[in-house]
N, C-alpha and C positions, 0 to 999 in steps of 0.2 A: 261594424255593419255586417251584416250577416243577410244576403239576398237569397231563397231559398227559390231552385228554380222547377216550382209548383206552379200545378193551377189545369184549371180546364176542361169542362165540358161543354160542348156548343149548346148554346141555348134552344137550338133550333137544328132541326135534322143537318146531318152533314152533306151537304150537296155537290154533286161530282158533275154538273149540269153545265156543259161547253155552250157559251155562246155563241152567235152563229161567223162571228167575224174574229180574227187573230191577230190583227195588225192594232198598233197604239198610237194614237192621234198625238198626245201632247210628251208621253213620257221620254226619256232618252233612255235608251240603254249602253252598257255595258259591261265588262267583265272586271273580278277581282280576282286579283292576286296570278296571275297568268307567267308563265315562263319567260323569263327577261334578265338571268343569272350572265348572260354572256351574250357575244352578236349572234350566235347561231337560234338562241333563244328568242331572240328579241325580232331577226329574222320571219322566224317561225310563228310567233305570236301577230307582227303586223299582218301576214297574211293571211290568218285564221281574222280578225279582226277585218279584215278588207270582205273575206267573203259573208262575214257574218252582217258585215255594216255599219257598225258599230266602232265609234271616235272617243270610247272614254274608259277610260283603266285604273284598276285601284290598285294602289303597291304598298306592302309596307314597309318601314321603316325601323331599324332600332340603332338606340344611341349606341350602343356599345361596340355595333361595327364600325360605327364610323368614329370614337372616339376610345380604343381598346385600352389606351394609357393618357392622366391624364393630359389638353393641352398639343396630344401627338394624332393630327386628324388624317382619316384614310374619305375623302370626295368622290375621290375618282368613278367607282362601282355605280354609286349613286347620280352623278352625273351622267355617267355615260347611259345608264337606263332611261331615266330623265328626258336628255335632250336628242336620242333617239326617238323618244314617240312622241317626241312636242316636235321634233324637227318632220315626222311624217302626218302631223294636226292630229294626236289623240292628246284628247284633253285627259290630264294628268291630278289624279286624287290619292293624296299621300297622308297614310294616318302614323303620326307618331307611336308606337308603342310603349304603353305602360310597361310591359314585360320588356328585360333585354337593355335592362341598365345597366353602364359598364360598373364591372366589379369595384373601382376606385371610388366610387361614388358613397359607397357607404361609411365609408370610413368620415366623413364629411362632416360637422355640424347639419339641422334643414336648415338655416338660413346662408350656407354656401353652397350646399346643392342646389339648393331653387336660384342662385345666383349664377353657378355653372349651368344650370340647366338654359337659363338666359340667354347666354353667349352661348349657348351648343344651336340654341333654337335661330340667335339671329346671324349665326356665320352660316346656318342650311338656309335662311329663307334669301343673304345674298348672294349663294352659289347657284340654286337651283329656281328661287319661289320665283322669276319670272318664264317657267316651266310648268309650274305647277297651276289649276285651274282651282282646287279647294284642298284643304288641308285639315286633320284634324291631330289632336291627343287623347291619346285611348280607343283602344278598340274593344267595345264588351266593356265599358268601366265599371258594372255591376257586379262584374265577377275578376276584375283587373283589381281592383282595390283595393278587395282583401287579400286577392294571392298575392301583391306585389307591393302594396304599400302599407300594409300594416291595416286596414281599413280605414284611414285617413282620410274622410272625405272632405275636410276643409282642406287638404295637401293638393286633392286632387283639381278642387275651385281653382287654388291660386294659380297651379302650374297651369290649368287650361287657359286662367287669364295671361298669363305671361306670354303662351303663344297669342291670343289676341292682339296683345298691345305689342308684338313684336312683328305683328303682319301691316299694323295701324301706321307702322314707321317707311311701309313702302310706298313708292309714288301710286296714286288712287288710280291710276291707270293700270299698274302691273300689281296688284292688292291680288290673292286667292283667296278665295270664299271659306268663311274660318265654318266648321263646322263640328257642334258639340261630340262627343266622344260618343261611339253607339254603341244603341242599345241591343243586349241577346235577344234573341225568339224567349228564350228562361223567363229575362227578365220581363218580357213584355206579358208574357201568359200571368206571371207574377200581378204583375200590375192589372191588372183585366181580371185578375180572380178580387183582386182586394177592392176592387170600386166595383164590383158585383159585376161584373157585364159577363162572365163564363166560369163556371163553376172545374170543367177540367178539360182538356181537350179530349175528344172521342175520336177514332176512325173505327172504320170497318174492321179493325184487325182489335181495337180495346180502346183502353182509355190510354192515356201517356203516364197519368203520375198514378200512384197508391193514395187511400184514405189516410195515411198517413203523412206523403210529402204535403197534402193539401192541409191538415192541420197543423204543419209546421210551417207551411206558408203564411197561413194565419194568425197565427201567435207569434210571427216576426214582423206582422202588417204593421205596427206604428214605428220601428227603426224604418222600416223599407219605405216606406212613405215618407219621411222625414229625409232619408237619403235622394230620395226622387225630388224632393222638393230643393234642400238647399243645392243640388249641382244644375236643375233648371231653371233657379230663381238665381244663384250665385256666379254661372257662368256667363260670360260675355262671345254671343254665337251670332251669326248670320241660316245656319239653316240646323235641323237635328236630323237624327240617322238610327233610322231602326231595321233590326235585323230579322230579314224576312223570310223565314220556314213552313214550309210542309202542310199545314192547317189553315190552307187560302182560304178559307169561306170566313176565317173568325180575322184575318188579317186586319181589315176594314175601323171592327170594333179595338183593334191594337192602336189603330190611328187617334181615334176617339179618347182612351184611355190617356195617349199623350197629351191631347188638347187639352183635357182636363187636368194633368198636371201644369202644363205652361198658364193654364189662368189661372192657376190658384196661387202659381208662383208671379202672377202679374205679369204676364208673359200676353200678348195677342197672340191666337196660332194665326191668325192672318197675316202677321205682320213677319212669320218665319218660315224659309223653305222646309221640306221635309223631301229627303233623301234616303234611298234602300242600300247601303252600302254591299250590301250581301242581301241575295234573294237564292233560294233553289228547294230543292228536294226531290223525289218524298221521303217519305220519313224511311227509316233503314228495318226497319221490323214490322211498323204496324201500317205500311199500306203495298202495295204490289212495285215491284224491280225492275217490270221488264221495258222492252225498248218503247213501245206504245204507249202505256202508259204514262213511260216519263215525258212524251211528248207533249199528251197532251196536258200534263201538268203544266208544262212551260208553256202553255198555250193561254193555258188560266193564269198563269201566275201574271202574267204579260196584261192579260184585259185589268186583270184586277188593281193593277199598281195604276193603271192609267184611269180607270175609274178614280180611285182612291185619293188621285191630286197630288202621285209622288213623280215629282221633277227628273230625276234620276235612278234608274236600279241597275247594281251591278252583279250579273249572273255568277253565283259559285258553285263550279269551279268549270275552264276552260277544259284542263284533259284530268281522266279519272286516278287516282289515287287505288294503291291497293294495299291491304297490310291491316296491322292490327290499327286500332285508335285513328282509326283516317275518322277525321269532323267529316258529318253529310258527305256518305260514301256512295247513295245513288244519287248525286248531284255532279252534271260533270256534261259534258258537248261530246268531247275527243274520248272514246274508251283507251286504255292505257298502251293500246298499239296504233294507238292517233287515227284513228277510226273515224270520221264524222256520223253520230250517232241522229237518231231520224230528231231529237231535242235541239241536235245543232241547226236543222232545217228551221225547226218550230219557231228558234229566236230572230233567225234570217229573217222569218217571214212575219213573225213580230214589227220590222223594219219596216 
């Protein structure tokens, strides 16, 4: 499977048009991936979370920390993040990673890997899952699939279902809300070029992709759709999770795009939550950096997710990242001298 991450031009002018109100009625917010390595982090992170308002946190997860040899488990780290911010009520969203399997694992036959992976997944959901509020495997599986699994997407079915039916074995009271592996902005632009809805994304500053990536997005459209279909029709989920970037005005028709895969996969989108596991931006080249602006991006991104009917969005990232290859580098609350930036306001007042 080969996902090419093309696509996009808005159908219709790009609109930078602030509506007159900045708070969200039904959405919840919170943040991904925030500092929480140690107590002084974790510290640090509750009370950035306290004045922002905001009770929900995304962490990730990889097997290979917590099983480095196999059968020999390190909890502890994991735990102690855990039951820090369940013990202060922030509800707790833990994505398994595709990436970050321990080295021993390959040597394996699949059918005792998918058997370790079993018992890796149901000794984490009795240490920690009544911590945890939703859970998922894979983050990005569009591009997690073929970096890490060979492009395997029946590998990736089973394993998703194996955390379902290993959450399905806790009492229905202490159950976390199993949620499908999400989707990149890549892949969504992807998917919204191939069911027509945007030809490529535009800003003010250009397009995103070349006439190029857009015909090679197209000439991959029947694996890509084929891969969209057997892990929406193949996996066993309570909600889905798409990743939410930069080009808010075409976000909306990204929602869209999914609905029409879960019906075509026999899926009701009525019948499934929809979750932003990661929202921010803007984009790092082709729209403006500065402090205002970013704000009231987050101001937009905030009306739009709650228009949209998304239950949850998790803002990335808490404090700024600097250096080469930082992912959504003007995405961020705290500048990297922990700063509260006027975006940190923006989400406060999203609250």
């Amino acid at each position: 499977m080969r996902l090419v991450l093309a696509a996009l031009l808005a159908l219709g002018a790009c609109s930078t048009h602030a509506p007159e109100t900045a708070g969200a009625e039904d959405l919840a917010l919170g943040v991904a991936f925030p500092p929480v390595a140690d107590a002084e982090e974790r510290a640090f992170t509750l009370a950035q979370l306290d004045a922002l308002g905001v009770r929900h946190v995304r962490l990730g997860q990889r097997w290979a920390f917590r099983e480095p040899e196999r059968d020999r488990f390190v909890w502890g780290p994991l735990e102690a993040r855990v039951s820090a911010l369940a013990d202060a009520g922030v509800e707790v969203f833990l994505t398994l990673d595709l990436k970050g399997m321990p080295d021993w694992l390959g040597a394996l036959p699949p059918d005792e890997q998918e058997a370790e992976f079993r018992a890796y997944v149901r000794e984490l959901l009795a240490r920690v899952g009544g911590g945890v509020a939703a859970v998922q495997f894979g983050n990005e599986w569009t591009v997690e699939v073929d970096r890490y699994a060979g492009g395997d997407v029946a590998a990736f079915v089973r394993w998703s279902n194996v955390l379902y039916d290993e959450v399905q074995r806790l009492p229905p009271d202490g159950r976390p809300e199993v949620v499908l592996g999400s989707v990149p902005i890549g892949g969504l632009h992807t998917l919204a070029l191939l069911q027509g809805r945007i030809e490529n994304v535009v800003f003010e500053g250009g397009p995103q992709y070349t006439p190029e990536e857009v015909a090679a997005a197209r000439r991959d459209g029947p694996a890509t759709l084929a891969a969209f279909g057997a892990v929406f029709g193949g996996v066993r989920y309570d909600a889905v999770d798409l990743h939410l970037y930069d080009d808010v005005w075409n976000w909306p028709a990204y929602r869209e795009a999914v609905e029409q895969v879960l019906r075509e996969a026999g899926r009701d989108p009525g019948g499934v939550a929809f979750v932003a596991s990661e929202f921010g931006g803007p984009h790092p080249t082709l729209e403006p950096g500065g402090e205002a602006f970013r704000a009231d991006r987050v101001r937009e991104y905030v009306r739009t997710l709650d228009r949209m009917g998304i239950e949850r969005a998790y803002f990335f990232k808490l404090v700024e990242e600097r250096g080469a290859d930082i992912a959504h580098p003007n995405s961020f609350l705290l500048d990297a001298d922990l700063r509260r930036t006027a975006a940190f306001d923006a989400l406060a007042a999203g609250r």
